[in-house]
C-alpha positions as semicolon CSV with decimal commas, in nm:
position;residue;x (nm);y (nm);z (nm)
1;X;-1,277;3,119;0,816
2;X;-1,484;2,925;0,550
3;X;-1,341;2,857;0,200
4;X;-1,474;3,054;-0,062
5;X;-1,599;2,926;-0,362
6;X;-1,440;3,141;-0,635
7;X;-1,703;2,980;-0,905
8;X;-2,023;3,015;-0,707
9;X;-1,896;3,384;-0,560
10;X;-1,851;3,470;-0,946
11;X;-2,169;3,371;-1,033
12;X;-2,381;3,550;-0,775
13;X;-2,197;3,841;-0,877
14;X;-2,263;3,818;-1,209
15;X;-2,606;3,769;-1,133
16;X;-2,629;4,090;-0,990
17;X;-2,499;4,276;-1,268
18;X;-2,166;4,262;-1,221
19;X;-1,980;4,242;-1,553
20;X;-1,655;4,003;-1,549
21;X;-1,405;4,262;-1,512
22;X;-1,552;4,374;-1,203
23;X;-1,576;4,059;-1,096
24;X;-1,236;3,994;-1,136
25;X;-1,167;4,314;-0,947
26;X;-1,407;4,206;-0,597
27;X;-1,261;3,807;-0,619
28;X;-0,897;4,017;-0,570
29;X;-0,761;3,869;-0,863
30;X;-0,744;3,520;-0,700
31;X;-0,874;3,336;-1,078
32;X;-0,824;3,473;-1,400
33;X;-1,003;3,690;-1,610
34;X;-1,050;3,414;-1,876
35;X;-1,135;3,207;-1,630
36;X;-1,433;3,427;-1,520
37;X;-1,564;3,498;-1,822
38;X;-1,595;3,093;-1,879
39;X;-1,781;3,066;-1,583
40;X;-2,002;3,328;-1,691
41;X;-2,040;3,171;-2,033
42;X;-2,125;2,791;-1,853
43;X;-2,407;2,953;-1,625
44;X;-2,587;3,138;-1,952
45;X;-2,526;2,807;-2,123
46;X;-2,717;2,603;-1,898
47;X;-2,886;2,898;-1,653
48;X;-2,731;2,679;-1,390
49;X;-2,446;2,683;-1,142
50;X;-2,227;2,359;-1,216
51;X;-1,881;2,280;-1,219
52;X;-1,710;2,158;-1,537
53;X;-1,525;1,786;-1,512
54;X;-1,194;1,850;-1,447
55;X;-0,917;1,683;-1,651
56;X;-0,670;1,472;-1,540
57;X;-0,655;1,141;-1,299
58;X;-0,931;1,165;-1,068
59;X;-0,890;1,181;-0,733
60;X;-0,894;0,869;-0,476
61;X;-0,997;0,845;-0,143
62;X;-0,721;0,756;0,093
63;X;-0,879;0,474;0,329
64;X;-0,761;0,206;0,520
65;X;-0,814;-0,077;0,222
66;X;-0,543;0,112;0,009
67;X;-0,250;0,196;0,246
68;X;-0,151;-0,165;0,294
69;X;0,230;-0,178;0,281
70;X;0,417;-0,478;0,156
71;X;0,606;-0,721;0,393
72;X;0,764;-1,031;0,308
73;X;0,690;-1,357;0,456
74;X;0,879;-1,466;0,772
75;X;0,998;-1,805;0,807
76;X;0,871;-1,990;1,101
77;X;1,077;-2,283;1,255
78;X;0,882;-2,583;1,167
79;X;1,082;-2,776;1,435
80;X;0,978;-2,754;1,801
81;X;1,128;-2,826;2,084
82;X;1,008;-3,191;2,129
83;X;1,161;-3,234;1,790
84;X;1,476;-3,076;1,888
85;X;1,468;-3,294;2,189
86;X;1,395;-3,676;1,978
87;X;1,644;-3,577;1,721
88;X;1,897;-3,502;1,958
89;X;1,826;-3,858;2,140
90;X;1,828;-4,000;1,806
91;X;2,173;-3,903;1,731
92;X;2,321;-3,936;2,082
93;X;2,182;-4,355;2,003
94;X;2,282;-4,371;1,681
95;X;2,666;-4,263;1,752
96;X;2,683;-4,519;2,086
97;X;2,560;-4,808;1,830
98;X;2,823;-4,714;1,623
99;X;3,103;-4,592;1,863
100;X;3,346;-4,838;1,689
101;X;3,335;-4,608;1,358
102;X;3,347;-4,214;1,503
103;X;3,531;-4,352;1,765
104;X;3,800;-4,028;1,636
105;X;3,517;-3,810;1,539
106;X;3,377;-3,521;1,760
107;X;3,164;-3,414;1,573
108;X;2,878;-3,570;1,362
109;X;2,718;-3,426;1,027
110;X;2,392;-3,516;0,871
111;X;2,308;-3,396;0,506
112;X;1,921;-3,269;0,497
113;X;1,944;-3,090;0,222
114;X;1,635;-3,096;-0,022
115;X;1,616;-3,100;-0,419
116;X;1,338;-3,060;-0,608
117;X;1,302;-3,073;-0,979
118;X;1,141;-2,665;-0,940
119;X;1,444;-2,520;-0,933
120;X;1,496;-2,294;-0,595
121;X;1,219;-2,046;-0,429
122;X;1,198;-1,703;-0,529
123;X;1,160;-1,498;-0,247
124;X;1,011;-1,173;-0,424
125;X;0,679;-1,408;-0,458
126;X;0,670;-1,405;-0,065
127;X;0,515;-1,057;-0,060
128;X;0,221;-1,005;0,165
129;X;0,018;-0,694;0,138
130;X;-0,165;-0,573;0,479
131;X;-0,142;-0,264;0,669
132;X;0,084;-0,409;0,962
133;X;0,304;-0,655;0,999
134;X;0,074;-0,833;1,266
135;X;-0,193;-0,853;0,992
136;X;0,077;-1,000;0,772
137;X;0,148;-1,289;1,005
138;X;-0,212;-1,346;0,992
139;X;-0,264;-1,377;0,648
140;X;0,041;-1,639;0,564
141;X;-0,125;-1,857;0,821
């Protein structure tokens, strides 16, 4: 079933001859008799059907641009496996060449930690907007 227009079924009844208490009676009561007799008032106004701006935030469009979610950066090994591979030869070297000093030592330790005069990384400035999280990826590359 189409949707009736209350306003433009108010006005054809009014034009003909309908006064606004009848017309309140036919529309089954669905608007208000103040209502009506606005309506009424508007078309003699302007002797044309038109619908007053409605107050309030207007009403947006849901499209694709403006249901992108937020997702955070992921961190991507920078390291691949050849590099994995050399470092590991590097260290396996360096400890024979100097077997004499972690002669006791299983274990070796390397400090590659990094300071910067910034201060640390926030990670709440890592936010990507895009609608998936494959679209994400694309956009930190």
């Amino acid at each position: 079933m189409a949707k009736v227009c209350l306003h433009e079924l108010s006005i054809q009844n009014f034009k003909a001859g309908k006064s606004a208490s009848e017309i309140y009676e036919i529309i089954g009561r669905r608007s208000s008799l103040r209502t009506i007799r606005r309506w009424i008032k508007e078309f003699k106004d302007s002797d044309k059907l038109q619908n007053s701006k409605k107050p309030g935030r207007p009403r947006s469009a849901v499209t694709v641009s403006n249901k992108k979610k937020a997702y955070k950066k992921s961190k991507i090994p920078l390291l691949t496996e050849s590099h994995v591979e050399k470092r590991l030869n590097f260290a396996q070297y360096w400890r024979k060449a100097r077997s004499t000093e972690f002669k006791n030592l299983p274990i070796m330790f390397s400090d590659e930690k990094k300071f910067t005069v910034d201060g640390g990384l926030n990670k709440q400035n890592l936010t990507v907007y895009a609608i998936s999280r494959d679209e994400a990826e694309m956009e930190v590359l």
